[in-house]
N, C-alpha and C positions, 0 to 999 in steps of 0.2 A: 767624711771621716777617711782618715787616712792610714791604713797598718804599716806597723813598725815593720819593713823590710828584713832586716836581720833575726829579729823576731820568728817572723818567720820561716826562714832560712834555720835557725836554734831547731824549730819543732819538729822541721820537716827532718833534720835529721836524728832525732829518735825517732820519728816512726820508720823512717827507713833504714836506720844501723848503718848506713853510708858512711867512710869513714873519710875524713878531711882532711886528715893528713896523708892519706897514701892515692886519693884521688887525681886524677888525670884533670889538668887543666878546662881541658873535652866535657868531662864529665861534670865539673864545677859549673860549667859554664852552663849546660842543661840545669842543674839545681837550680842555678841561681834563674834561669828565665822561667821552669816551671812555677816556683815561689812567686815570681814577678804574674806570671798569670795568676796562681790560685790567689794573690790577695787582691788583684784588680777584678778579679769573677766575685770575691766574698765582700769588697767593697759597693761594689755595684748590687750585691743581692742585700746590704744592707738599707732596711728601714729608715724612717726619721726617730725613731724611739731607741737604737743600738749605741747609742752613749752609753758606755760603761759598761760595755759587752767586749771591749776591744782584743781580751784575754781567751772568749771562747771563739771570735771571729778570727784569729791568728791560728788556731786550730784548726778552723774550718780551711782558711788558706792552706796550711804546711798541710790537711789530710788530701786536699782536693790534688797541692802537686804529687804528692807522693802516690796516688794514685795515679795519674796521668807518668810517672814516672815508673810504674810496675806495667801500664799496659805499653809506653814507649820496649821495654827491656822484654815485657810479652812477644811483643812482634819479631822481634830479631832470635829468638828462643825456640827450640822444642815443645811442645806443654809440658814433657816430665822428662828423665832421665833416672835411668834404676841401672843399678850395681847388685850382685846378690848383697854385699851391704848395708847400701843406700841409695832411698829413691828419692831423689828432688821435684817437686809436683809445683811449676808453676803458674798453674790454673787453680788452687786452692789459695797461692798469694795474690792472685789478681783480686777472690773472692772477697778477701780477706781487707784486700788494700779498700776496695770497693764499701764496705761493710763497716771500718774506719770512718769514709768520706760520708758516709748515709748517717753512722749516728752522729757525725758532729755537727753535719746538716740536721738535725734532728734536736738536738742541741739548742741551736742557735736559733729554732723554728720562731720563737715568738717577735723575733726582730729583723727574721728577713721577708723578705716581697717576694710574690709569687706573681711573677709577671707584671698585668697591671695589677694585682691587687694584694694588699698587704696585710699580712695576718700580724698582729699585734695593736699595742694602744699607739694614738695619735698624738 
């Protein structure tokens, strides 16, 4: 099975509010290679019974880069910054991004493999 790339790329950005039109070449070009792993990761964690799953496993893809694309932006980061205004707490988005990736892995749990061995019907 093969995921829609763009598809992809669609979901990944609602969960990341990433905007497309005011992005940096730079930056497009991380989305686009995260995407490119999180669906070769969701591909390969898929079963032989995910026929017809391809909708929550495109989800599973765009949550897994968009994670891996909060802990990239983690590294180069503060964990928070505070204003008496406003505090930005970017250890509560990693949590968060993390928390996305877990239930959609969660989700998808009856059609993907767990190593060798594979939780669902054959």
């Amino acid at each position: 099975m093969e995921l829609d790339r763009e598809q992809v790329l669609e979901r990944f950005l609602l969960y990341s509010g990433e905007d497309e039109e005011t992005a940096s070449p730079e930056r497009k070009a991380l989305w686009e290679a995260l995407c490119e792993g999180g669906a070769k990761w969701a591909e390969a964690q898929a079963g032989p019974g995910a026929a017809g799953w391809e909708e929550s496993l495109v989800g599973l893809a765009a949550a897994q880069a968009f994670y891996h694309l909060v802990l990239a932006d983690g590294a180069l980061l503060p964990g928070s910054l505070s204003t008496p205004e406003v505090k930005l707490d970017w250890a509560a988005r990693e949590e968060k991004a993390r928390a996305l990736a877990q239930e959609q892995q969660r989700l998808c749990g009856p059609v993907l493999r767990d190593g060798d061995f594979y939780f669902g019907r054959a």
